[in-house]
Steps between C-alpha positions, in 0.01 A plus 500: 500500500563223278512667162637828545847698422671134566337395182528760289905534645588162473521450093731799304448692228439247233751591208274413226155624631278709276338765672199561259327837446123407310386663196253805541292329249155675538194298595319380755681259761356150372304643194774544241352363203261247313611116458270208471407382826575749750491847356855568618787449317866536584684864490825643586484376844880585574753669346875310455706821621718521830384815626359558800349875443076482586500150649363395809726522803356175607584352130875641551493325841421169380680482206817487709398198712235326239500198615472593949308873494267441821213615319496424094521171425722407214235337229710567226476164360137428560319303280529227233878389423621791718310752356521471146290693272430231274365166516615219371348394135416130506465331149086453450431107504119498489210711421174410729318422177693246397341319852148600464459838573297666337499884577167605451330454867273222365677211711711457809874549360675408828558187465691539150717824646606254737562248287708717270712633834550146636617410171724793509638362817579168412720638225697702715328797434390761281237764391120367487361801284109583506397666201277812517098399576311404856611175698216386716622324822367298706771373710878656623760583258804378638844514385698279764825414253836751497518642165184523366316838372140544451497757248204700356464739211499800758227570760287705290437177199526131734246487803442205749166509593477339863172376567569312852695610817723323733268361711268337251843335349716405802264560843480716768824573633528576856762686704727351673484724754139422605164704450238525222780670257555372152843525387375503147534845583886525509581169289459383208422587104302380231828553291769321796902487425591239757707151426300254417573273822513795757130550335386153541552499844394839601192452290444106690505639841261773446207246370601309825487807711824457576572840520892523357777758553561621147840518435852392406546259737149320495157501632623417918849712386718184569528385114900593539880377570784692591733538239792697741517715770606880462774735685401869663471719197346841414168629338590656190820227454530325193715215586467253839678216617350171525607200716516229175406637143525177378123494479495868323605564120431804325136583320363305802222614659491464879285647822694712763316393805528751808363353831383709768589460869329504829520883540429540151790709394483417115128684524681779693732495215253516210341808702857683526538430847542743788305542819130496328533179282695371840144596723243361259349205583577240264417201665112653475552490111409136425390497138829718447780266690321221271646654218824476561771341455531741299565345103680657219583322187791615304681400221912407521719667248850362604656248747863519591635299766213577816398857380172523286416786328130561471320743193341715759657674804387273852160727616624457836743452807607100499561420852636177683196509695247501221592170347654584168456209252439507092268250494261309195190615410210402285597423132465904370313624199727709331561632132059501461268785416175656414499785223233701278152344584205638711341267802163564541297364816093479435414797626368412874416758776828557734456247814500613877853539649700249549249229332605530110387228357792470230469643171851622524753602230881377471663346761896429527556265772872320602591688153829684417646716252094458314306775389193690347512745195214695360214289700151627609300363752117587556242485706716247764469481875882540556739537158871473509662270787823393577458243751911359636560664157859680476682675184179541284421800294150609411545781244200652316237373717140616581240383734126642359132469544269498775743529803711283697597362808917498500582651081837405586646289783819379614528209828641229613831600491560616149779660480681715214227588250429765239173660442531758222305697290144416652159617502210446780207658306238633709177258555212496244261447753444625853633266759244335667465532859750273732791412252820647544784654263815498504769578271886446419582263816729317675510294820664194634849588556568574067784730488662659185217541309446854233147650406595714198375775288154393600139710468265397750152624482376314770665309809769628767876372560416200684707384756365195614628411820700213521820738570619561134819700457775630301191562204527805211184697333640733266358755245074371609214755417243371716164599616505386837134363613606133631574350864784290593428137646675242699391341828621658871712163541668536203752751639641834349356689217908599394801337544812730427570648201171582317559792250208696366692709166335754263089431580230759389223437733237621349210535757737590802452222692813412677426158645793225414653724249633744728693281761721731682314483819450133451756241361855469618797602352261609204553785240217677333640716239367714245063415580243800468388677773234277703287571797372236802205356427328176541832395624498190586857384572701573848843434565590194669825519611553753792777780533742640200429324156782640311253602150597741266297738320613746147360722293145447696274650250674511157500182385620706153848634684633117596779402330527200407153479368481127542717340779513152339632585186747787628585167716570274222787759378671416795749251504838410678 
């Protein structure tokens, strides 16, 4: 056992740790008031006292090893710039109607929104604001400079009207794994965060059916140079020690790059190890040992001498024979944003599974410490991604209208978001027969990412295959009615550490919410009482997995009522 009472041994009593008790604020998990876009709005989550009377005995247990419990990850600084609750205010230096736009649906208004946010760019930055009417578009909105804010009047008065999908505007896009599938259907957004170069070249090899990896490191993954090597260190350290930091100064943004070996014991690693992830046949996994290395960017916050230390805690082991290195990356998008406006796709009937044609939402791709506030999306095929996106926040989000494919999604190795206060309405019109929904998901080896205070009345906790771990959903209300995806080659459902915290289920359905049986080193704490049906997940790792489960049942007696932000009290 990999992660087990050596772990949780190994690191003492912090001195300064908080252990956090929540507030007994009455509500609904997930439903605790109105606010613009997502019906939610933030309540007494935690409280700031010591005491330990009422909380969880799995809470007490982690808050004296935060940073190495074997089965809650530490996401305590999820999110934009660490997790802070605001966003940055840039100064406004256009209005879209000073470039043409018009506002009243009568003409295409893309191309002077993008205008306006180049413009924005080339100055270095700054708010592009869109005054309250209807945008027609005709073409993507993309925001591909650091520092620059598309900014409506709130997502109830500014609409964009998108009249055209993906496919009519870019091409088919194939996967790169083969088959009839179009990846328009996990990629991609008619509103798209990504840098500006990064999106020319993604967006060049898809009209040459050149079918591109899509993230930091470029579309074959070799777009990179080794910056230093790295010694043995810990997951949940904050500092390591580099062979020459003279390549390294703090604010820098780097990738930790963790190669796996012949017997694949970094995959073993990310599953908690032990006999089971030791038996499972990796080498049968192809689409899955393509992800990796595995690539997590980070930013620097100090350099003395050969020790580095990073914002976040390392999200794993760093072993000799996994390669260490910081290395470069793609130019980031950082410091950019999308706040108070309402995307609306022309309202087309959902496409079969797996063939989505494109009219997709927002997109952040290669993009960290960005984010979304107060933004509705409607009638889309798939509507918030982070694609290779890490440190983002979406807060105040809702995905509407006639149904889709993936609401929410979360691939390619995206590592370290927030996803609070968020509504999945349930579909205005029946689904038609052959498509497929989803829900909150993640896939592709992203780690450290929080669903919170969410109401879901459609769509399931999808774990997407891909081997995911070390993920939090805390304080959902969900009405649980969608599958999970994910093709047989792409490996485990879970990696370690998956924690399921406070979750009415509302229909019973247990399927990927309660994950006891199923993920490894896993805690499900604090969900309603659910029964086995449709089930449609097995385990896949053989023998002991090491889960936890507390307070099966009453999701109303947990304490903390919300995991990440009890987690965010905690500090060294």
């Amino acid at each position: 056992m990999e992660y087990g009472q050596r772990a949780i041994s190994r690191r003492a009593l912090l001195g300064s740790a908080v252990v956090v008790a929540a507030a007994g604020a009455a509500g609904v998990a997930g439903t605790p008031g109105a606010s613009a876009a997502s019906g939610t709005s933030r309540t007494a989550g935690t409280s700031g006292t010591s005491g330990t009377a009422g909380t969880s005995a799995l809470w007490r247990e982690f808050a004296k090893s935060p940073y190495t419990h074997p089965q809650i990850p530490y996401v305590g600084q999820a999110g934009q710039r660490a997790g802070a609750t605001r966003f940055p205010r840039h100064r406004v230096v256009a209005d879209v109607r000073a470039y043409g736009a018009k506002g009243d649906g009568s003409v295409d208004d893309a191309p002077a929104i993008n205008r306006a946010l180049a413009a924005a760019g080339a100055r270095g930055g700054g708010t592009v604001t869109l005054p309250p009417g209807t945008y027609r578009i005709d073409d993507v909105i993309r925001i591909g400079h650091s520092d620059v804010v598309l900014r409506g009047a709130g997502s109830g008065r500014t609409k964009l009207y998108a009249t055209k999908n993906l496919t009519e505007l870019i091409g088919p896009y194939g996967s790169r794994y083969g088959g009839d599938k179009s990846s328009w259907s996990w990629a991609g957004g008619l509103i798209w965060l990504c840098p500006q170069e990064r999106w020319n070249t993604l967006t060049t090899a898809i009209k040459e059916r050149a079918w591109p990896f899509e993230g930091w490191t470029g579309n074959k993954r070799d777009e990179w140079r080794t910056l230093t090597a790295v010694a043995r260190a810990d997951r949940g350290d904050r500092s390591v020690t580099v062979e020459d930091a003279s390549k390294l100064t703090r604010g820098q943004l780097v990738l930790l790059r963790l190669a796996d070996d012949a017997d694949h014991t970094l995959l073993q690693h990310m599953a908690g190890g032990g006999p089971g992830a030791e038996a499972y046949d990796w080498n049968a996994m192809t689409k899955l040992t393509s992800y990796v290395p595995y690539e997590w960017p980070v930013r620097i916050t100090a350099v003395h001498g050969t020790k580095v230390t990073l914002e976040r805690p390392l999200p794993l082991d760093v072993r000799p024979e996994w390669e260490p290195k910081f290395t470069t990356l793609a130019t980031p998008l950082t410091g950019s944003g999308v706040e108070g406006l309402t995307l609306e796709a022309v309202e087309t009937p959902q496409s079969p599974h797996l063939l989505d044609k494109g009219h997709n939402g927002v997109a952040f791709q290669c993009a960290y410490d960005c984010w979304a506030e107060d933004v509705v999306v409607r009638h889309v095929d798939n509507g918030f991604g982070l694609i290779a996106a890490s440190a983002c926040t979406l807060r105040r989000t809702r995905v509407a209208g006639r149904g889709s494919h993936h609401p929410y999604y979360c691939r390619e190795g995206s590592h370290d978001n927030l996803i609070e206060d968020f509504v999945i309405e349930g579909r205005t019109v029946p689904a038609p027969a052959g498509t497929q929904l989803h829900g909150i998901n993640v896939e592709g080896l992203s780690s450290y990412n929080v669903w919170s205070r969410g109401r879901m009345e459609m769509g399931t906790f999808d774990t997407h295959r891909g081997m995911p771990f070390a993920n939090v959903r805390t304080e959902i209300t969900v009405s649980n009615d969608g599958r999970h995806g994910g093709d047989a080659i792409a490996g485990p459902l879970y990696g370690a550490r998956f924690a399921h915290w406070n979750v009415t289920v509302t229909n019973e359905r247990a399927g990927l919410i309660k994950i006891d049986e199923i993920a490894p080193y896993s805690v499900t704490a604090g969900i309603s009482e659910v029964r086995e049906f449709d089930q449609i997940d097995v385990p896949d790792f053989a023998g002991e997995l090491h889960a936890r489960l507390e307070a099966y049942g009453r999701p109303e007696d947990i304490r903390p009522r919300n995991l990440y932000e009890a987690q965010r009290e905690v500090r060294r």
